[in-house]
PABAFI-990322 format. One record per atom (N, C-alpha, C): x, y, z. Coordinates in steps of 0.05 Angstrom, whole numbers, plus 5000, padded with zeros to 4 digits. Layout:
# residues N
XYZ/...
END
This chain:
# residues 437
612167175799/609367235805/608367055828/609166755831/607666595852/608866645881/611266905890/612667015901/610467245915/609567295901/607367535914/605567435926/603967555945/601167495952/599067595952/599267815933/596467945925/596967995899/598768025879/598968145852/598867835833/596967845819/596567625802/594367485822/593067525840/592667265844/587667375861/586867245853/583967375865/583267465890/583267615908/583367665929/579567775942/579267615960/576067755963/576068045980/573968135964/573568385974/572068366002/573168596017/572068606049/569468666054/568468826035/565968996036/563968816032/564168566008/562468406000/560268226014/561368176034/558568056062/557568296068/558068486080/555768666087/554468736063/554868826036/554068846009/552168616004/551868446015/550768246001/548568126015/548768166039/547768096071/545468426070/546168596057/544868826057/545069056087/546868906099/547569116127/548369366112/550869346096/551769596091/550669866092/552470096101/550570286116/551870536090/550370646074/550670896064/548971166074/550571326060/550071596079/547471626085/545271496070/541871646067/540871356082/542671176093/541570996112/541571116144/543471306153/542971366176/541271546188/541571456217/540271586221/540971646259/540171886269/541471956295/538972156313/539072066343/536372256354/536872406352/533572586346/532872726333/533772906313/533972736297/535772826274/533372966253/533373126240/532273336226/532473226196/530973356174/531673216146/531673586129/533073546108/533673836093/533873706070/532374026060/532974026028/532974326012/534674325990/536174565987/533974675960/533274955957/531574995945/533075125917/533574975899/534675095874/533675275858/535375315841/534375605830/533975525798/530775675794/528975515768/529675705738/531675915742/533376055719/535676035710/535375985698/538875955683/541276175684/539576395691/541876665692/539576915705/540476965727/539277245737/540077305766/540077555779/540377685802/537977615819/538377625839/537577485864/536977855872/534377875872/533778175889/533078165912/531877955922/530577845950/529677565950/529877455979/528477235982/527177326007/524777236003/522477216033/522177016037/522176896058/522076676070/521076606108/518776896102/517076966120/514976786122/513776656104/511276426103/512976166102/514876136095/515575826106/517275846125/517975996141/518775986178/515675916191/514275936182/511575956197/510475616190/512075516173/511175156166/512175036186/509374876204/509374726233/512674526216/513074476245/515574306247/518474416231/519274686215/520774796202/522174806225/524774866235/527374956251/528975156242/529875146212/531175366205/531975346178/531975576160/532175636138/534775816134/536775776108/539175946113/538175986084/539076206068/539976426048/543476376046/543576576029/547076596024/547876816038/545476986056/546477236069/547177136101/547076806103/548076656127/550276516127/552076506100/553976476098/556376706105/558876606102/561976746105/562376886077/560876796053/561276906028/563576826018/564376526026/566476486016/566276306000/567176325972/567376075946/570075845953/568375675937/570375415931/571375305913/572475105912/573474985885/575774855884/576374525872/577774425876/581174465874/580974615851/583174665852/583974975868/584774985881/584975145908/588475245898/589575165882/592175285883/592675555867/590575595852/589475825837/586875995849/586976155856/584276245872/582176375853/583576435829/581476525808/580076265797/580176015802/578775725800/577675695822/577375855849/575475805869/573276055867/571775985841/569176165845/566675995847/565075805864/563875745866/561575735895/560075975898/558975925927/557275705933/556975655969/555575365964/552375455968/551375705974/549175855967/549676085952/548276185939/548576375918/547576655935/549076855932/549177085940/548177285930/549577375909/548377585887/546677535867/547777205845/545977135819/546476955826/544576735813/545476395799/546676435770/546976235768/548276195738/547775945725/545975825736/544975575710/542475515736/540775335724/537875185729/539174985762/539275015782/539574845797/542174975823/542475235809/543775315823/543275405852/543675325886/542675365908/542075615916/539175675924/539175965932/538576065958/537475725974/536875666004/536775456012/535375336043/536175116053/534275116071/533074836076/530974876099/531774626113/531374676142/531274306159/528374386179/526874136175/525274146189/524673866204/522973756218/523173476229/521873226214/521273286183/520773086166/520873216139/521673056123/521173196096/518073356077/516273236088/514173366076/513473716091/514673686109/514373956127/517274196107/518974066104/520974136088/519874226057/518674046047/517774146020/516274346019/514074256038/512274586036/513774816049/515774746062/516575056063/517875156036/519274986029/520875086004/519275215975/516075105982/514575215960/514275525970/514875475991/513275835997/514675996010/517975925998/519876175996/519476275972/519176545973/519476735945/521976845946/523076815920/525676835906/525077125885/525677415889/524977475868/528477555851/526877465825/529977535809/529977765790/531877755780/531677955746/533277855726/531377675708/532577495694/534777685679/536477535674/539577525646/538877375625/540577475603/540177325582/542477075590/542176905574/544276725577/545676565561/547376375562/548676265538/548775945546/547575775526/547475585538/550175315514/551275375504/552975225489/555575375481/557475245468/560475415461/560675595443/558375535422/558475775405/556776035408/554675995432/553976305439/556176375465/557776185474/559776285493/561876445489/561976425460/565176525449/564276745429/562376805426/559977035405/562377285420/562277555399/563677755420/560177855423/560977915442/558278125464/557077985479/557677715478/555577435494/556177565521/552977485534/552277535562/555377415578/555977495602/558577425617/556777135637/558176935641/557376855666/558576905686/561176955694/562677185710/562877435696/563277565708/563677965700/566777925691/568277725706/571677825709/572577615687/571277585673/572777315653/571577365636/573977485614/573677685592/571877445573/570277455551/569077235533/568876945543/567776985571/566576685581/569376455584/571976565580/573676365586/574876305614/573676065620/573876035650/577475905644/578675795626/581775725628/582875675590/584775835580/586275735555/589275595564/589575385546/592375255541/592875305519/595675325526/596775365487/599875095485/599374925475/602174805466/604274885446/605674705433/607074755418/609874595413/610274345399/611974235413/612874155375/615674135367/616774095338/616074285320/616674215291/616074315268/613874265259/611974335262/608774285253/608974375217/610374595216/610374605186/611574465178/614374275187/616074115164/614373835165/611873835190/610973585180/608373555169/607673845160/606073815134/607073775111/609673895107/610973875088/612073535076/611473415097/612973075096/610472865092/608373035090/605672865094/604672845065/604772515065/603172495036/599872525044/598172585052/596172635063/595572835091/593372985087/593473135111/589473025116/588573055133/586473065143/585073225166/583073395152/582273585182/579473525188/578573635207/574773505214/574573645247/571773665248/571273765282/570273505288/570673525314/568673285322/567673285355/564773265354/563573355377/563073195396/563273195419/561772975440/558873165457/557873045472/555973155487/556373125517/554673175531/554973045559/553772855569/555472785591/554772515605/554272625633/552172345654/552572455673/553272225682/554072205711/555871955728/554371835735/550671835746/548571695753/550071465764/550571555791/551371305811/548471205817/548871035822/547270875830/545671025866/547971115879/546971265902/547471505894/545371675896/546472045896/547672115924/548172405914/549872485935/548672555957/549272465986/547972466011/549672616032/548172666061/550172666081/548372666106/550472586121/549172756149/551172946167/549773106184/552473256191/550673396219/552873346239/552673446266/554373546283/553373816294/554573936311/554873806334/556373656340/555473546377/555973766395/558073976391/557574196407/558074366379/558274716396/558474846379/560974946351/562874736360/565074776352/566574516341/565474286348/565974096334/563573906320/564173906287/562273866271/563873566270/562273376255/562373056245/560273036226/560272986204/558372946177/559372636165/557772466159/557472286143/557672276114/557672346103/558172366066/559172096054/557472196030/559071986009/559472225983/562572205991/564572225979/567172155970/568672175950/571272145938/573272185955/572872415965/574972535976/575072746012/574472486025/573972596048/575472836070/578272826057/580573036072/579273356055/579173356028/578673606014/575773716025/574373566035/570673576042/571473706071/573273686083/574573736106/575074056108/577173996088/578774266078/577074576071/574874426052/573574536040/571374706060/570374456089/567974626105/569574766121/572274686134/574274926157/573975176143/574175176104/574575516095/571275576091/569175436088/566375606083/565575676103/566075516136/564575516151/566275686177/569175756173/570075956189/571675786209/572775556204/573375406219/575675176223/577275016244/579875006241/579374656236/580674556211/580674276204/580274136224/581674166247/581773986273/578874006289/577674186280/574074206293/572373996276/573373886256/571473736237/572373486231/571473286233/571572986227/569172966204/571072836190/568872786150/568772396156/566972276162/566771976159/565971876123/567471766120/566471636086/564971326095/562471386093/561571046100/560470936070/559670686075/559870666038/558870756020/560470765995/559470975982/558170845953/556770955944/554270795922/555670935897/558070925886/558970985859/560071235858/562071425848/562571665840/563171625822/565771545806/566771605779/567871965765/568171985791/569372295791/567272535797/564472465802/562772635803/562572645837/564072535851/563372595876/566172645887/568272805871/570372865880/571173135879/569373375874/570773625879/570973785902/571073595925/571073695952/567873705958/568273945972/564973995984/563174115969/560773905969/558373965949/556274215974/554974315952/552374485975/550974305995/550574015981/549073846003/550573766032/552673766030/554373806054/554674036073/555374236056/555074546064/552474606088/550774586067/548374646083/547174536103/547574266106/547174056121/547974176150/551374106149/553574216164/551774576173/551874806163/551474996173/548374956186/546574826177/542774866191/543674626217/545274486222/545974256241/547374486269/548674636253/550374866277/548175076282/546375206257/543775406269/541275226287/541974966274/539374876296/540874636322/542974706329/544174396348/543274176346/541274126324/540773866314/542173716292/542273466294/543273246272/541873296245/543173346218/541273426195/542073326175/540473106162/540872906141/539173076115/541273096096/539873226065/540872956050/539172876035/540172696005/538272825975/539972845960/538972965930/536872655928/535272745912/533772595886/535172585867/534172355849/535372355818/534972525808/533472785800/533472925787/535173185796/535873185831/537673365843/540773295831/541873045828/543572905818/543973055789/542673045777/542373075744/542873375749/541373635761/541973815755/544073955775/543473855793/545474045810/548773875815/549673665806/550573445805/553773595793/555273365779/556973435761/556273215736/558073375711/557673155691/560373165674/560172995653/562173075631/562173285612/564573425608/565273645588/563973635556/562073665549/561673645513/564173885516/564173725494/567473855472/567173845445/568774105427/568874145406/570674035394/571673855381/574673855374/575873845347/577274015335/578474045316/580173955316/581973825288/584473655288/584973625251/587573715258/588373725230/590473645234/591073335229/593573135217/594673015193/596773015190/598172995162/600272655175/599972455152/600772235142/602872195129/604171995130/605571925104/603871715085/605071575059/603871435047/603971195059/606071085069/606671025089/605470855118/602771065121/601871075146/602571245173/604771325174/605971425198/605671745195/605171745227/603571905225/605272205232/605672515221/607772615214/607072955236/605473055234/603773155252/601273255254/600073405274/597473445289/597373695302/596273915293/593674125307/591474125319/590574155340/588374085359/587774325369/585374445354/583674605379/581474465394/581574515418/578974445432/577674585452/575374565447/573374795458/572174615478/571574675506/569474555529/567174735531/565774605537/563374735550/563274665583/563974875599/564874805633/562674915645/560574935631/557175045657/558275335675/557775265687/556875505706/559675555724/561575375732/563875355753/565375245753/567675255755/570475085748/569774815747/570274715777/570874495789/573374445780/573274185771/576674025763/577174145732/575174255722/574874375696/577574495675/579174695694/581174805691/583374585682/583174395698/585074185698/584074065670/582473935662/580773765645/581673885617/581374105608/582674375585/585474295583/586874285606/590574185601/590373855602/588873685614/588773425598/589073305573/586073465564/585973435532/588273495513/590173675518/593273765505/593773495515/595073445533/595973255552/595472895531/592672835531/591672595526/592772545492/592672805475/593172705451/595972615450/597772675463/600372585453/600272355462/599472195469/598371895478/595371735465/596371565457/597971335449/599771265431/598871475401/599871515383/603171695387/604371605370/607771715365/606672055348/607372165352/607272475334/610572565333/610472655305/613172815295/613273205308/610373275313/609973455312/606773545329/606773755350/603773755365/604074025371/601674165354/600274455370/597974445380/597874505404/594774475420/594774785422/591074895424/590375055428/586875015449/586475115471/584274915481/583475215496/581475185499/580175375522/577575245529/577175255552/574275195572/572575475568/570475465566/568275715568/566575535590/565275815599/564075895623/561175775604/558375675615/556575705598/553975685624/551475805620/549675675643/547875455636/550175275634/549874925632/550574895664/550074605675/550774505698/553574445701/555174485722/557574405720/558874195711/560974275693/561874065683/565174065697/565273835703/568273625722/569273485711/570573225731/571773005731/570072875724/570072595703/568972465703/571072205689/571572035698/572971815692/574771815672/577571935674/579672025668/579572365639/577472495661/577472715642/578672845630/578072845600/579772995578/580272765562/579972605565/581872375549/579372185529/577372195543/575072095529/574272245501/574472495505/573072625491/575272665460/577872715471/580172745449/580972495438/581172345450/582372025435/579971895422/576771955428/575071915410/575972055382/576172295386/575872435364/578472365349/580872345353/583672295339/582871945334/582471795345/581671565328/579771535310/577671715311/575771725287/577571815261/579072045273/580872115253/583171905236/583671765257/584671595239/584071365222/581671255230/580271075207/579771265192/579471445188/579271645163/581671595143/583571705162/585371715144/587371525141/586271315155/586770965134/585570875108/583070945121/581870885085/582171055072/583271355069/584771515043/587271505037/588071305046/591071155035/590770885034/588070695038/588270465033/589570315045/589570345072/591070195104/589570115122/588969925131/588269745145/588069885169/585069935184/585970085213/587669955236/588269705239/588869605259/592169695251/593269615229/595269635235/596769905224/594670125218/595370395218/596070465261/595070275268/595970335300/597870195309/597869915301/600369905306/603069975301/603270145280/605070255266/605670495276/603870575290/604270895304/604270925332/603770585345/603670665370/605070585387/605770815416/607970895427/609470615448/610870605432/612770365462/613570425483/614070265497/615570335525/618470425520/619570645537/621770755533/621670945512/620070995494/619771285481/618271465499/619671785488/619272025503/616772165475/614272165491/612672345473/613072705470/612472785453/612973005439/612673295464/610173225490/610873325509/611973295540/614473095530/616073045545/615272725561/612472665565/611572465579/614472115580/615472065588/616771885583/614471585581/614471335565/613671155578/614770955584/613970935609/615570755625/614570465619/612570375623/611370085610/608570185594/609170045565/606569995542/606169755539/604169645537/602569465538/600169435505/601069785489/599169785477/598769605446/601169595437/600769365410/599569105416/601369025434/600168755449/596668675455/595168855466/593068905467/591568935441/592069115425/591169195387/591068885376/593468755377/594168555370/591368245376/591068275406/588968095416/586868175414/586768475408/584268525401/582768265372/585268445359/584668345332/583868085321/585867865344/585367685346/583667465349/581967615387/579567465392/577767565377/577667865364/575767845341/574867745324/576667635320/576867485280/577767715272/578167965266/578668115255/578468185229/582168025218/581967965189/580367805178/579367515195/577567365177/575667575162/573067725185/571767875182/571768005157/573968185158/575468385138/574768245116/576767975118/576967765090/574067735083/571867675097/569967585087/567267835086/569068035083/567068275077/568168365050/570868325042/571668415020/571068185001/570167904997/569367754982/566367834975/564667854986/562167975000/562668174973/564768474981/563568574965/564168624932/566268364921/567968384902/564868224887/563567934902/562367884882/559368014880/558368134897/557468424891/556968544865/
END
């Protein structure tokens, strides 16, 4: 270790004087002549067709420049995972319907923001509301409203596993235990929302500012909405105020639009969400259903495991697709299993999009399988700590779907948990506690 010069040892961060000095420049700090300000006018239904927008009285708001619709787009959807094109249904203005509360239905830049707002009051949007489905169990109802037409019972992606004898390790289990268990959603509430600026300097080469994750895909993403060849567009990442996976599915609408009213008006055009633009039009975490039915020995060890799990994915993929084969993925880790059937599907819902959010899929299932197992420690009278260490995976074992691990770290850790806790003391002095009771 004293051989290295960065591993083991404190190294200062580069960013930290301008951070601290307060120079540091994020996206909603710049600013460029005569640069324009935008803001995208969302849509206040949860589910309905778009019959018209007029937007005859706010062209007419002093200082407005230009207003785009989705009938000024290429009509082309997005979505991160791009290697499947039935996972790129997401427009960055809405065309035909919205599909949840926040969904974009226009865009205005004008030469200050208050000139911006009043126009946006006085576009008329007319719709024809839908019914809609706002959770997993009106998503999976048979006859429930569609949030796509082409995705038979709202399933935007199913996995199916299957890995051993699931029956011989019921059969070996002095105990079995089953239970759902639910999470809700989260949102990433960076500290900075999502910003940009974005300019045409001529007609053909764009440059945008963003804070984003992932500056090459934001790239990728405007060459296919905007009709145009990667090498016309430069994406700058200047600092960025937090993601945690919510600012990584490529190109958000606030970029989109930015980028296209910067090319209709040859001006510089800075959009930044509000907190409450953040919250709805944003990304968040998956609430999940999760079912799990595992069987024990007396023993402790643990023999096998059934998992269905249900997402609730809002309105549009995103990383979503991916997130559904995680959750299979996450349970065969940490714990050793004799035996694993996963069954998972994502539904469509008009909730806000649900993504990436700090190693998605794994939060939501390893909550639930460790609840499960303090359960089913105290119905055999085992100690939770070391019902885990007894089950959990070392380095150089191959888990049940193939995962090899290469370095575990995890008893070791259980172990110091337990340790700097007091743990057992604790234990010891809760069970005196309740003997003389």
């Amino acid at each position: 270790m004293d051989k290295l010069s960065m591993v083991g040892k404190s190294v200062p961060r580069i960013e930290s004087v301008s951070k601290v000095r307060g120079s540091a420049q994020y996206a909603g700090d710049l600013v460029l002549p005569g640069m324009l300000r935008a803001k995208i006018l969302h849509s206040n239904l949860p589910h309905a067709k778009i019959l018209n927008i007029d937007t005859s009285k706010a062209v007419k708001v002093p200082g407005v420049k230009a207003i785009i619709t989705g009938k000024d787009t290429l009509g082309r959807s997005v979505g991160p995972l791009d290697f499947n094109k039935k996972y790129m249904d997401e427009m960055m203005i809405a065309t035909d319907k919205v599909r949840y509360i926040g969904d974009p239905v226009a865009a205005v830049a004008a030469v200050d923001e208050d000139a911006v707002l009043e126009a946006l009051e006085k576009i008329e949007v007319t719709y024809e509301e839908l019914p809609a489905v706002f959770n997993i169990d009106e998503a999976r109802q048979e006859g429930a409203p569609l949030v796509h037409e082409n995705c038979k019972g709202n399933i935007s992606r199913p996995i199916y596993f299957d890995f051993g004898d699931l029956e011989q390790s019921w059969r070996d289990s002095y105990y079995i235990h089953e239970d759902t268990y639910k999470t809700v959603a989260n949102q990433h509430v960076p500290l900075e929302p999502r910003g940009c600026l974005a300019n045409f300097e001529t007609p053909d080469r764009l440059t945008i500012w963003t804070s984003t994750q992932v500056p090459y895909l934001v790239r990728y993403n405007l060459a296919h909405t905007l009709g145009m060849n990667e090498s016309q567009i430069r994406v700058i990442m200047p600092f960025v105020g937090g993601g945690f996976g919510g600012k990584a599915d490529g190109v958000f609408s606030s970029e989109f639009c930015a980028a296209l009213l910067s090319k209709k008006t040859g001006k510089p055009v800075k959009l930044v969400y509000t907190r409450e633009e953040e919250f709805i039009a944003g990304r968040r975490r998956h609430p999940a259903q999760i079912y799990l039915k595992t069987g024990i020995t007396k023993q402790g060890v643990i023999t096998g495991c059934l998992a269905n799990c249900a997402l609730d994915g809002g309105a549009y993929n995103g990383y979503g697709p991916a997130t559904i084969l995680l959750c299979g993925i996450f349970l065969n880790v940490p714990y050793r299993l004799q035996a694993f059937r996963y069954e998972g599907f994502r539904y469509y819902t008009n909730n806000p999009v649900s993504s990436a959010m700090r190693g998605h899929g794994a939060p939501q299932v390893n909550f639930a399988f460790d609840q499960q197992l303090d359960q089913m420690a105290a119905q055999i009278g085992m100690d939770p700590v070391e019902i885990r260490l007894k089950n959990a995976l070392e380095t150089g074992e191959i888990t049940q779907n193939g995962l090899k691990i290469h370095s575990s770290g995890f008893k070791e850790c259980i172990k110091k948990v337990a340790e700097q806790s007091h743990w057992y003391e604790k234990k010891t002095s809760c069970l005196l506690i309740t003997v003389s009771a």
